[in-house]
C-alpha positions as CSV (number, residue, x, y, z in Angstrom):
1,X,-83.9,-44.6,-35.3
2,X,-80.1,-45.2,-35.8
3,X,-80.5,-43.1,-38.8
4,X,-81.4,-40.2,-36.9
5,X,-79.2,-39.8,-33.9
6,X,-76.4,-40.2,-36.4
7,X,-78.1,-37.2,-38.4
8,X,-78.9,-35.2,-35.3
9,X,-76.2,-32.1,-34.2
10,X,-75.2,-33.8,-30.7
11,X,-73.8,-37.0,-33.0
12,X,-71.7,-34.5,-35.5
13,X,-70.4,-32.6,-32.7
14,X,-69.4,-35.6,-30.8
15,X,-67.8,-37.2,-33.5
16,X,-66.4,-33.8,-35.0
17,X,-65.2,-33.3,-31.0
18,X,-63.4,-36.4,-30.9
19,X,-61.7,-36.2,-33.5
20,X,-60.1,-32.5,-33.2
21,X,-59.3,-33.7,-29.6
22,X,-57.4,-36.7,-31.4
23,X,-56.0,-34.2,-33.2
24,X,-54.7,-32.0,-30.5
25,X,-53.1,-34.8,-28.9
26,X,-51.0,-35.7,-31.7
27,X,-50.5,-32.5,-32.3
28,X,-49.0,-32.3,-28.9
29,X,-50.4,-28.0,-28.7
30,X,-53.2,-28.0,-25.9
31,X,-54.0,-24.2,-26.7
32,X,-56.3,-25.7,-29.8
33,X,-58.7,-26.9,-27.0
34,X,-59.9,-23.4,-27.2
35,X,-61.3,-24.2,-30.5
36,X,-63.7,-26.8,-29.0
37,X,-66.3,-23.8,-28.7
38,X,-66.0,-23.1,-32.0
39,X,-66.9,-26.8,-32.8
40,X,-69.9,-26.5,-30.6
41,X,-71.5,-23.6,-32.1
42,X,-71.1,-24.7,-35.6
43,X,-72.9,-28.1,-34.7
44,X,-75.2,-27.4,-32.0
45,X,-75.6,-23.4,-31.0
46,X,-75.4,-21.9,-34.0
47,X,-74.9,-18.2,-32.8
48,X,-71.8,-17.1,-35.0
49,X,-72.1,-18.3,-39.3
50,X,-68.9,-19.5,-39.0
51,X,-68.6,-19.8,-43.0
52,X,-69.6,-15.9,-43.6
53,X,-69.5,-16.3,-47.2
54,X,-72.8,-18.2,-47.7
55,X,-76.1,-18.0,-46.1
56,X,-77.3,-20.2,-43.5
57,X,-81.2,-20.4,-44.8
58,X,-82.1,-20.7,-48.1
59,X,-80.5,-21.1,-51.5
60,X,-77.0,-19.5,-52.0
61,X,-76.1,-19.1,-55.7
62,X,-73.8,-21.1,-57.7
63,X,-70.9,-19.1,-57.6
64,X,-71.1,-19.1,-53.8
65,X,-71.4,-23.2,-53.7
66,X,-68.3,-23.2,-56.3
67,X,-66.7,-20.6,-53.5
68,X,-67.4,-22.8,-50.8
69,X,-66.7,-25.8,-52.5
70,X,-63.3,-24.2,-53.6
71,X,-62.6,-23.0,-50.1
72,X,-63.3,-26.9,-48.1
73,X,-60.9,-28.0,-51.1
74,X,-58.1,-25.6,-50.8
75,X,-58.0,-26.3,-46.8
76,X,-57.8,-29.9,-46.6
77,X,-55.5,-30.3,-49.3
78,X,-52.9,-27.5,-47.5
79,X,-54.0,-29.9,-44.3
80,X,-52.6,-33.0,-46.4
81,X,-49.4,-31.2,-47.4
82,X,-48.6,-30.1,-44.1
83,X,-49.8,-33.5,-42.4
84,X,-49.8,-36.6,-44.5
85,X,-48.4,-36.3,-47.7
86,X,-47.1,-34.4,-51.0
87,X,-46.4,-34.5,-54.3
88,X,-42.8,-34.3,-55.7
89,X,-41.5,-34.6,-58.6
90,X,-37.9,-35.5,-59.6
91,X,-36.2,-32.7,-61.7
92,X,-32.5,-34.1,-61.8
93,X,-31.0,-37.5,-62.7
94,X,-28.9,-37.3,-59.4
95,X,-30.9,-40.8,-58.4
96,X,-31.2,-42.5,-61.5
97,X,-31.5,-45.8,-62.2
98,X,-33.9,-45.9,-59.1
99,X,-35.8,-43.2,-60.1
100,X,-36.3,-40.9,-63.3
101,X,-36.5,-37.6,-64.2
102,X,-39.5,-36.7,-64.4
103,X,-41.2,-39.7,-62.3
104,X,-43.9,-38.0,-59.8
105,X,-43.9,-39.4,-56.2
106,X,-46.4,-39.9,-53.4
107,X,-44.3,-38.9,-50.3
108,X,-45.1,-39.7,-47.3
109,X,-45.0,-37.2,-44.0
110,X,-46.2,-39.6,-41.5
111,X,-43.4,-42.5,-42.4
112,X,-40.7,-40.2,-40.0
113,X,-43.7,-38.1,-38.8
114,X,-45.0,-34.9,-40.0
115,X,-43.0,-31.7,-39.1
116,X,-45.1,-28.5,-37.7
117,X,-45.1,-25.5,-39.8
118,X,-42.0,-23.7,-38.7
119,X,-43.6,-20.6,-41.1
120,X,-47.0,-20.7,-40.8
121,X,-48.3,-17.7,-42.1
122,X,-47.9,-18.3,-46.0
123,X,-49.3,-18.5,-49.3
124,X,-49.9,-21.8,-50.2
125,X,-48.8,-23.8,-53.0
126,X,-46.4,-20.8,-54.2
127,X,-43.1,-20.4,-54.7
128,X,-40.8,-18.6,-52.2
129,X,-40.7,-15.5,-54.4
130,X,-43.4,-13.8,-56.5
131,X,-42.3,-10.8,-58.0
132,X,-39.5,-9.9,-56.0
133,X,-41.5,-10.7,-52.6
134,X,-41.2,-13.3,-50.0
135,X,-44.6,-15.5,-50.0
136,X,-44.2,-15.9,-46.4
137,X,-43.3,-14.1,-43.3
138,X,-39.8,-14.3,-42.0
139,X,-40.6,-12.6,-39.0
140,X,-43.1,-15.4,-37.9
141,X,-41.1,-18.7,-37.2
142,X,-41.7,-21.2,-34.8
143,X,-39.7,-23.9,-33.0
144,X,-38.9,-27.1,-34.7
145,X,-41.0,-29.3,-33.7
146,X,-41.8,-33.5,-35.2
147,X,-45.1,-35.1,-34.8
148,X,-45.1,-38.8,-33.6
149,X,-44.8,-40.9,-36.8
150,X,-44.7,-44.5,-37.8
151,X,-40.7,-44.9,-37.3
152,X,-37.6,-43.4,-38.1
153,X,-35.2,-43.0,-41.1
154,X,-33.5,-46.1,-41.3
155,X,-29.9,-46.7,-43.4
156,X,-30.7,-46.8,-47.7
157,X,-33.9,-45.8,-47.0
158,X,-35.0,-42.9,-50.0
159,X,-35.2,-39.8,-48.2
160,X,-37.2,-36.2,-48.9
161,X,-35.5,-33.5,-47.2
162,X,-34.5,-29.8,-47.5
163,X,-31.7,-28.7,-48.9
164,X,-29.6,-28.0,-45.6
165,X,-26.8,-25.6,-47.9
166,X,-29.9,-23.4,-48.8
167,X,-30.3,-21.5,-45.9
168,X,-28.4,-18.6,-48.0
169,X,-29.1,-18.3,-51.6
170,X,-27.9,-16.0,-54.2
171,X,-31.1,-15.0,-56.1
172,X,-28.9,-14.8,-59.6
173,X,-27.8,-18.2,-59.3
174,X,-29.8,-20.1,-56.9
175,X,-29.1,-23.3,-59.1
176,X,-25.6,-23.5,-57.4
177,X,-25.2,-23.4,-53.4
178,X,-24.2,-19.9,-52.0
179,X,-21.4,-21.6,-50.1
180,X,-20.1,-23.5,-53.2
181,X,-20.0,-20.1,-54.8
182,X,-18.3,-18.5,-51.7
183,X,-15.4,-21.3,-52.2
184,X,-15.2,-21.2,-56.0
185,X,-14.6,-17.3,-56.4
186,X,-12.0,-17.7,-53.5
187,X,-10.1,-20.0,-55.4
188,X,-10.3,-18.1,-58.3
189,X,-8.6,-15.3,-56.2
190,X,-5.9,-17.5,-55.1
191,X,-5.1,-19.3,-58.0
192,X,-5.1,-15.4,-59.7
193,X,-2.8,-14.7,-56.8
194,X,-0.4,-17.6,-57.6
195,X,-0.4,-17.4,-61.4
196,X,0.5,-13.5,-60.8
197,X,3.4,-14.3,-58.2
198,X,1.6,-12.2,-55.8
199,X,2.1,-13.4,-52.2
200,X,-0.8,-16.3,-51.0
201,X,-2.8,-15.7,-48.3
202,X,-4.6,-18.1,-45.8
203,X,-8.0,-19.6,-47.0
204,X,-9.9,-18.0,-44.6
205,X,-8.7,-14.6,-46.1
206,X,-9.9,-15.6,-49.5
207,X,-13.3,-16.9,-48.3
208,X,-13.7,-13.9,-46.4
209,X,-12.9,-11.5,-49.2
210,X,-15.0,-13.8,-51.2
211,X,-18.2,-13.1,-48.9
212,X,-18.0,-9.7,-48.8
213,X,-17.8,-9.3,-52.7
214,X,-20.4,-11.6,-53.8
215,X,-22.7,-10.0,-50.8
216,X,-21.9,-6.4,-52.4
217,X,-22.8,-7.4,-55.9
218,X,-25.5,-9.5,-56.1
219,X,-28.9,-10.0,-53.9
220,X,-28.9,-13.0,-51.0
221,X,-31.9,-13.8,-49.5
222,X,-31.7,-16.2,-46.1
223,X,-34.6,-18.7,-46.1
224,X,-36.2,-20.7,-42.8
225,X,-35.8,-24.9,-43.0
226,X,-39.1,-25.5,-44.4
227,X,-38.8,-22.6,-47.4
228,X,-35.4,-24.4,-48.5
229,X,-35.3,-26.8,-51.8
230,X,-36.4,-30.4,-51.3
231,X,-34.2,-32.5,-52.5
232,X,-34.0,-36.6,-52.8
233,X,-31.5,-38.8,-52.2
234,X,-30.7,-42.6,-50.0
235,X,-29.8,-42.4,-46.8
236,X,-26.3,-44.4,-46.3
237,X,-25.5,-43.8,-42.9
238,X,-27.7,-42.9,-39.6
239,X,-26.6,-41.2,-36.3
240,X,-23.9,-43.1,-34.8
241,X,-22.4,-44.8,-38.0
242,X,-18.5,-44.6,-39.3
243,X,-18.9,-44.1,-43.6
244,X,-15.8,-44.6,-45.6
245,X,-15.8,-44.6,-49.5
246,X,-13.0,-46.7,-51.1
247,X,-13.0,-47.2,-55.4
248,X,-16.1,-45.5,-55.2
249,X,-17.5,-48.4,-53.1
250,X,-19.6,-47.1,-49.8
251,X,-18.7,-49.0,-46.9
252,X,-20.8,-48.7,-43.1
253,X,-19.4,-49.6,-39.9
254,X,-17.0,-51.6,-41.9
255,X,-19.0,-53.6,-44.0
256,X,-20.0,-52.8,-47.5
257,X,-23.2,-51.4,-48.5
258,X,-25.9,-53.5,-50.1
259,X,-25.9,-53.1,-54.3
260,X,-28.8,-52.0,-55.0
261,X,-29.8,-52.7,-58.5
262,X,-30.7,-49.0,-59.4
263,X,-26.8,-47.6,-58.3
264,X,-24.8,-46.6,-60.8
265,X,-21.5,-45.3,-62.0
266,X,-19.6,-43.5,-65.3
267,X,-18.1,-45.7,-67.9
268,X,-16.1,-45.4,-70.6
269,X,-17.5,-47.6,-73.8
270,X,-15.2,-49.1,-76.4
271,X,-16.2,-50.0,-79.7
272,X,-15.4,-51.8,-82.7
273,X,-14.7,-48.3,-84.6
274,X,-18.4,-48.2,-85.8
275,X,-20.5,-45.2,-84.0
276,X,-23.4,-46.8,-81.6
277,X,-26.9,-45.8,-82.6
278,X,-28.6,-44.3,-80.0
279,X,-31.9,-45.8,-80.5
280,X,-30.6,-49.4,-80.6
281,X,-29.4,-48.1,-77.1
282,X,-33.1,-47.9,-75.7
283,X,-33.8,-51.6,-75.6
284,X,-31.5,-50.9,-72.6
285,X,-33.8,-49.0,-71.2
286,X,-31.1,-46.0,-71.0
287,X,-32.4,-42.7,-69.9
288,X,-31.4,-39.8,-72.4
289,X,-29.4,-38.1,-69.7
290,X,-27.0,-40.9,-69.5
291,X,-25.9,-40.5,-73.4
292,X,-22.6,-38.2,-72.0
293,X,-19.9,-37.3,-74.8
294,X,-19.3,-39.1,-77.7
295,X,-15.5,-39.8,-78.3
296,X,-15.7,-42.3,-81.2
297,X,-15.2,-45.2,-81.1
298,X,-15.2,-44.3,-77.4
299,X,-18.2,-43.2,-75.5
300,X,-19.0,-42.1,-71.9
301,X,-22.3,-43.1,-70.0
302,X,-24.1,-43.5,-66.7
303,X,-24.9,-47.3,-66.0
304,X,-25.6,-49.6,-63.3
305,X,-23.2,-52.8,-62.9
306,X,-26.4,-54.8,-64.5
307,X,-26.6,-52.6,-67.5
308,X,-23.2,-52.6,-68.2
309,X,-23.0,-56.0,-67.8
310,X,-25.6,-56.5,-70.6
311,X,-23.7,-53.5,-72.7
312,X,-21.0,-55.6,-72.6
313,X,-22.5,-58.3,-74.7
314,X,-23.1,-55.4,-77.5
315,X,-19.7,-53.8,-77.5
316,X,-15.7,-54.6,-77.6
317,X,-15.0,-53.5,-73.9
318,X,-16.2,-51.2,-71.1
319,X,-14.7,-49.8,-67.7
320,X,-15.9,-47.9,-64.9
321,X,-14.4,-45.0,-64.4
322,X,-13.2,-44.4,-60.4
323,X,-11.2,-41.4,-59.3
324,X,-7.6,-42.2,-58.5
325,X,-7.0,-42.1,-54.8
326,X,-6.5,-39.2,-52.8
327,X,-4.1,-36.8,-53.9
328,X,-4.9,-33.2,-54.3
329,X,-7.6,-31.1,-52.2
330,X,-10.7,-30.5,-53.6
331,X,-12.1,-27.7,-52.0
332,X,-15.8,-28.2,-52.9
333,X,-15.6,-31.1,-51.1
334,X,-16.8,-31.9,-47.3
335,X,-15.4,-30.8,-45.1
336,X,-14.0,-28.5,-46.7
337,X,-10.3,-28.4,-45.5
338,X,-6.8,-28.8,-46.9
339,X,-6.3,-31.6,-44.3
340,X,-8.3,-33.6,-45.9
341,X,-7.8,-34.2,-49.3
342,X,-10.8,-36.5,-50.6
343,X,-12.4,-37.0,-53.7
344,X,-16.2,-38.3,-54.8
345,X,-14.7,-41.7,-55.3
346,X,-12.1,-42.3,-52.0
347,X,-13.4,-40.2,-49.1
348,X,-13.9,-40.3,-45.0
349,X,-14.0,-42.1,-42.9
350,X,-16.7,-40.1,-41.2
351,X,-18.7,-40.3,-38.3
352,X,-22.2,-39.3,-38.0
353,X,-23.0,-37.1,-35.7
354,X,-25.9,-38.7,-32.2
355,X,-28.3,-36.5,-30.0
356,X,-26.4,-36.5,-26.7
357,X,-23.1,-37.6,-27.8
358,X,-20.2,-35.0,-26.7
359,X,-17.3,-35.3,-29.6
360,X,-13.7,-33.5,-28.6
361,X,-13.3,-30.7,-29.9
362,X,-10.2,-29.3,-32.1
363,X,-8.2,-27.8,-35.0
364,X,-8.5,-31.4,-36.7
365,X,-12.2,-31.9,-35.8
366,X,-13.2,-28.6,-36.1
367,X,-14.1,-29.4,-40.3
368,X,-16.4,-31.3,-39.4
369,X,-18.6,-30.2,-36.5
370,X,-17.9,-26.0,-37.9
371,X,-21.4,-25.7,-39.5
372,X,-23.2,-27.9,-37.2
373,X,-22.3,-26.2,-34.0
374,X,-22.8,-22.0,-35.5
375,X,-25.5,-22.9,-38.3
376,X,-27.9,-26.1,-37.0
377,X,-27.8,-26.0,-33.7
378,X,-27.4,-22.4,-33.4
379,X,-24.3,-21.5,-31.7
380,X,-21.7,-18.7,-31.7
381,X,-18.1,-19.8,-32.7
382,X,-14.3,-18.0,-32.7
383,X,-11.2,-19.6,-33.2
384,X,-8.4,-17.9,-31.9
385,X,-4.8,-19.5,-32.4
386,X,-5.4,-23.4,-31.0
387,X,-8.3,-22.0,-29.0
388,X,-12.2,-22.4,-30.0
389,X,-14.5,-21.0,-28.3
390,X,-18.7,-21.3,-28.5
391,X,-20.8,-19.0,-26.9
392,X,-18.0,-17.2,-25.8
393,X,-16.7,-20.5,-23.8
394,X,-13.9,-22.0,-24.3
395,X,-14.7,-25.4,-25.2
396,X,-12.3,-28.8,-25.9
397,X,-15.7,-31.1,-26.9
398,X,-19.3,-30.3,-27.7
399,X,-22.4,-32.3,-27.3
400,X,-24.8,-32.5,-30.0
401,X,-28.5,-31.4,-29.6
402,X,-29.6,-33.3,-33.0
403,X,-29.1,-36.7,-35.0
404,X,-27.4,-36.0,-38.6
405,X,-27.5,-38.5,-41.4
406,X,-25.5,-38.7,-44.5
407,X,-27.3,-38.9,-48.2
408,X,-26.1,-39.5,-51.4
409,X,-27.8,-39.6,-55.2
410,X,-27.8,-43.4,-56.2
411,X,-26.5,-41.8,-59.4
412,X,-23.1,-42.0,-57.6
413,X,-20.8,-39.4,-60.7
414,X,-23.5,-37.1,-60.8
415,X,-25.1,-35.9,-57.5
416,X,-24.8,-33.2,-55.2
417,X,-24.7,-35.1,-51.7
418,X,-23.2,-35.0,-48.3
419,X,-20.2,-35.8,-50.0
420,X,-20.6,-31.8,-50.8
421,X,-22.4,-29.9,-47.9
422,X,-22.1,-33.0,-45.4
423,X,-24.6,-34.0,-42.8
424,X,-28.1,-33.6,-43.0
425,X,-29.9,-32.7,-40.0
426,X,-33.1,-34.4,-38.5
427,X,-34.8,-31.2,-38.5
428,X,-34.8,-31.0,-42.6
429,X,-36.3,-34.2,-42.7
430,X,-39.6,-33.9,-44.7
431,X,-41.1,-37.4,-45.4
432,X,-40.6,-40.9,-47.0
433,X,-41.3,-41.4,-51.0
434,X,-44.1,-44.5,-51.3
435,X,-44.5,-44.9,-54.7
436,X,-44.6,-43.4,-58.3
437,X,-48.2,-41.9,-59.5
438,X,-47.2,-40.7,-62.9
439,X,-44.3,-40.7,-64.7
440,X,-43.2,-38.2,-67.6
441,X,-40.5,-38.6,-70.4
442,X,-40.2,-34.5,-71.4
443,X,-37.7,-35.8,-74.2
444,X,-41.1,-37.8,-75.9
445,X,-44.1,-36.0,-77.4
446,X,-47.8,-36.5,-77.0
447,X,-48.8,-39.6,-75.1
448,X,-45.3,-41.5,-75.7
449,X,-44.6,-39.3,-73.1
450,X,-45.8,-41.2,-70.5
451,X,-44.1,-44.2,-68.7
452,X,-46.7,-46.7,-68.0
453,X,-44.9,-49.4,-66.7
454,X,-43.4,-46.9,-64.2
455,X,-47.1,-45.8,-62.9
456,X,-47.5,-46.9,-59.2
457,X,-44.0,-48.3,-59.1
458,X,-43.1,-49.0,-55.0
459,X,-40.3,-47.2,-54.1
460,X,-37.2,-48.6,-53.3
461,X,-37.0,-49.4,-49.4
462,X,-34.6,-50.2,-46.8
463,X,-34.5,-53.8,-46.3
């Protein structure tokens, strides 16, 4: 008897109803009620053949079961990416120790909550370009928009989000940011300008003749949040917190950040005068990409403070290598102004930016709220003399519609992080990395390829 009510159509569509309705309200978007007639028929009035490709009655052929079968797969796994989770794969050392290149992850959307579509008409699983053509439409994009999840991004924890510098890429070098580019060929021009003895102009005349030419001679393309680069990094400070970075060391609020084990830095490696041999070097369990330059008897290499400590038991001396402290400007560095001359190793302090905070606003803060006022949160900016105004308003503070958070590669001498393009919005938050499901050395061959004690490794969490 229980058998078949829970076969019979009434059942299917009540449990099939109850859970779109579930659904819907997560979802927050009451217009999919409309599909509840859809549901209906497919279960219990059967006037439309919902899945045209196959016949209702009788025996379809095996390509059309494969189709079928092929067509239920290639939904529900587009459903998973979009709501649950994805695959990702690291492609740059920027966070080793804590993870490897080429370590697959299992990241979570529903940790922070998944983010709706913001293009949702696309070809999924594809690149952003096939062939010279967009895979999605530009024209379509919806509000941002964050599903309720199961908490928030909390400080260290290891973060999946997109790139928020590749909203403007230049398709012959999208490696390299478009606005890093921008600020590289304008000081080329100046220091062309000052090796000539030609007159030096402002900044802002060099980054604008800068725009135009790279614009003129090679193809940009601007690309919606969810189309930019996901990239990986640990989040050090959250909405509201002060970050300062003195000898390299990152401090919050004040107080230093935990060391985590995986965190590490450049060091110079002294020898006796005999070279090292780089396979003795693997029962340190050194990634290839940390082997650097060999100056013998003097080497360079990427190490944590635990393997240099045990180095240091194999070798005449060692010493991590810090920038000195500030002295000249570096202007690939946030936020990107001569009044602030920072390196990677001695930088801030900065303050994150809160939803609903109001900041003053001038020429000295200006750096530092520039992108987030015209790009993120949409606004139109002029400066004129001492004057800034946004939206055509004169305005001596601003108020800030999002919370930003400040990443950076555990890898702390070889990352691209905020340190670079500064904050990172909430809305380029993608999910939470759980653990790693394979894990591939591309320097091995055959089946020593495979790191097996790295296979369903827990990510590193915020304690």
């Amino acid at each position: 008897m229980m058998f078949e009510i829970i076969k019979g159509k009434y059942f299917r569509f009540g449990l099939a109803a109850a859970l779109f309705l579930l659904f819907i309200i997560w979802l927050g978007n009451y217009w999919f009620l409309f599909g509840l007639p859809i549901i209906f028929d497919i279960y219990v009035s059967r006037k439309v053949n919902w899945t045209f490709w196959k016949k209702r009655e009788g025996k379809n052929s095996a390509f059309i079961e494969w189709l079928d079968a092929l067509i239920f797969a290639f939904v529900a796994v587009a459903l998973i990416n979009i709501y649950l989770f994805q695959n990702y794969k690291i492609p740059t050392p920027s966070m080793e120790s804590t993870m490897l290149v080429g370590d697959h992850l299992y990241v979570s959307k529903v940790s922070y909550g998944p983010r709706a579509p913001i293009t949702p008409l696309s070809f999924p699983f594809a690149q952003n370009r096939i062939r010279n053509t967009e895979t999605y439409l530009k024209w379509l994009q919806l509000d941002y928009k964050r599903l309720k999840g199961f908490g928030n991004v909390k400080r260290n924890d290891i973060v999946v989000f997109n790139f928020p510098a590749g909203d403007t890429v230049v398709l012959e070098n999208s490696a390299v940011s478009y606005y890093s580019i921008v600020r590289s060929t304008a000081m080329d021009t100046k220091m062309s300008d000052l090796n000539s003895g030609r007159p030096v102009k402002d900044w802002i005349d060099y980054e604008n003749s800068a725009i135009k030419r790279i614009r003129s001679q090679t193809h940009i393309v601007d690309r919606p949040i969810d189309r930019r680069d996901n990239y990986i990094k640990r989040c050090v400070a959250v909405p509201g917190d002060s970050l300062e970075i003195i000898h390299g060391k990152v401090y919050i609020n004040g107080e230093p950040q935990p060391a985590f084990e995986g965190i590490q830095y450049d060091y110079t490696v002294q020898t006796n005068g005999r070279p090292l041999n780089p396979r003795a070097l693997e029962d340190f369990d050194l990634p290839l990409s940390s082997l650097g330059i060999q100056y013998n008897p003097r080497y360079s290499f990427q190490l944590s403070e635990q393997k240099a400590n045990r180095l240091l038991t194999e070798i005449d001396d060692i010493i991590k290598v810090t920038k000195r402290e500030r002295s000249g400007y570096n202007y690939l560095l946030f936020p990107h102004s001569e009044s602030y001359r920072w390196n990677e190793d001695n930088f801030g302090p900065v303050w994150m930016p809160k939803e609903g905070v109001t900041v003053d606003l001038n020429l000295e803060s200006l750096p530092f709220y520039k992108r987030i006022i015209k790009g993120y949160e949409a606004n139109t900016l002029r400066v004129e003399g001492e004057d800034i105004y946004i939206n055509d308003i004169l305005s001596t503070s601003y108020t800030f519609k999002m919370d930003y958070y400040w990443m950076m590669g555990d890898n702390r001498h070889s990352s691209s992080d905020s340190r670079y393009w500064g904050y990172v919005p909430e809305n380029h938050i993608v999910g939470k990395p759980k653990f790693i499901w394979l894990s591939l050395n591309k320097n091995k061959k055959f089946l020593s390829k495979i790191r097996f004690n790295r296979f369903f490794k827990i990510v590193d969490a915020a304690e």
